[in-house]
C-alpha positions in Angstrom: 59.1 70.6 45.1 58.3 71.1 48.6 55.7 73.9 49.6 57.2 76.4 51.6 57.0 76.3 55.0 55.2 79.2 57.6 58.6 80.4 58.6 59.7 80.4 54.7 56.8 82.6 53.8 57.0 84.8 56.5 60.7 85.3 55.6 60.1 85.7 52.0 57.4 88.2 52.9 59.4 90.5 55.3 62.1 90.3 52.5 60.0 91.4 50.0 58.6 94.1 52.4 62.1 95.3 52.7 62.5 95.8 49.1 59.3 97.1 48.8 57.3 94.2 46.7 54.5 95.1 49.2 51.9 92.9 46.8 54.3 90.0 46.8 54.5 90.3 50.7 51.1 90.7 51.6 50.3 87.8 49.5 53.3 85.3 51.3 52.0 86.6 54.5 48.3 86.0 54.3 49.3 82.4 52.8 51.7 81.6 56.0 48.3 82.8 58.0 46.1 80.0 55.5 48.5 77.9 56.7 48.6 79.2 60.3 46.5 81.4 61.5 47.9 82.0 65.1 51.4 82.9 63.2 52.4 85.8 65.4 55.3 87.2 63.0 52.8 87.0 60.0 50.6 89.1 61.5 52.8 91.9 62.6 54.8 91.5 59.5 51.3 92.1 57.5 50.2 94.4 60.0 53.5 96.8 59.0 53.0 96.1 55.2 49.2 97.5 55.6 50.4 100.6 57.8 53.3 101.7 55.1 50.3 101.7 52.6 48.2 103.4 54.5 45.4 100.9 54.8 44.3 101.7 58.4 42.1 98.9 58.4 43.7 96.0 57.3 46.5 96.9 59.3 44.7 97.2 62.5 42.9 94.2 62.1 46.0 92.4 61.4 47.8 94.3 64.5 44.7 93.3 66.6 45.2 89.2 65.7 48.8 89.3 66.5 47.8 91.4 69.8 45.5 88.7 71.0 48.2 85.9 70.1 51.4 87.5 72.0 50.0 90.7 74.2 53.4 91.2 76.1 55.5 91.4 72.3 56.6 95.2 72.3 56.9 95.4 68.2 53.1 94.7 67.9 52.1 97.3 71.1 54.1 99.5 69.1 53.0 98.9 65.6 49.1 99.2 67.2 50.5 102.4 68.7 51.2 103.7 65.4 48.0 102.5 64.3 46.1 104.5 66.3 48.4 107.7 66.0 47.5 107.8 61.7 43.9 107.0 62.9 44.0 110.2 65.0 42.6 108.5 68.2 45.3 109.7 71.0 44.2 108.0 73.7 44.3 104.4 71.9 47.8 105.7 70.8 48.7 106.5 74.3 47.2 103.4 75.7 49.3 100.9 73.8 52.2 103.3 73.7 52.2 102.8 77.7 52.0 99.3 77.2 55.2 99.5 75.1 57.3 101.3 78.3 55.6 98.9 81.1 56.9 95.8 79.2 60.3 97.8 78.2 60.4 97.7 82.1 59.3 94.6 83.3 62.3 93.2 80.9 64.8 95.3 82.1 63.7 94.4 86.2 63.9 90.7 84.5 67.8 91.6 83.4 68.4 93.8 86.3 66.8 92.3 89.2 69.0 94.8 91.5 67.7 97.6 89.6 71.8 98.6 89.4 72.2 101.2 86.2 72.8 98.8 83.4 76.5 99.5 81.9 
């Protein structure tokens, strides 16, 4: 039998996640990033496990990786957002929460050029 892919693993992960297996997830997630560590989705996907457990830490550091690897991505601005909001540092909060509504905007000019009201 095959290994599972990156994809396969981060999918299995998120699932699991979703069901709440959160040991089963962070362990397909840190094997997708053995496999690949510049996997953007298996670093926010680990990232989110960490922060619904509370581990501050690990979920920062994973929020960080996937940060450095896609910097415009809103889910992981908003995920290090949140981050910083349970770590009780505001202005980190606020720093990537703005990041969140500048690229929120720059997507809507890219849809709306005209800047028309979007129906």
């Amino acid at each position: 039998m095959d290994s599972p892919s990156v994809q396969d693993l981060v999918d299995e992960g998120t699932l699991d996640f979703t069901l709440g297996e959160n040991s089963a997830a962070v362990e397909k997630l840190e094997k997708a990033l053995e496999i690949d560590p510049d996997c953007f989705e298996a670093c926010l996907a680990l990232a989110e496990v960490y922060l619904s457990e509370r581990k501050l830490d690990e979920a920062l550091a994973a929020a960080e990786k996937g940060h450095a690897l896609n910097p415009e991505a809103l889910h992981i601005n908003t995920t290090l957002s949140r981050i910083w909001v349970e770590k009780g540092d505001k202005e980190k909060a606020e720093h990537f929460a703005a990041q969140v509504r500048m690229i929120s905007w720059k997507e809507e000019l890219k849809e709306n050029p005209q800047n028309e009201p979007s129906a």
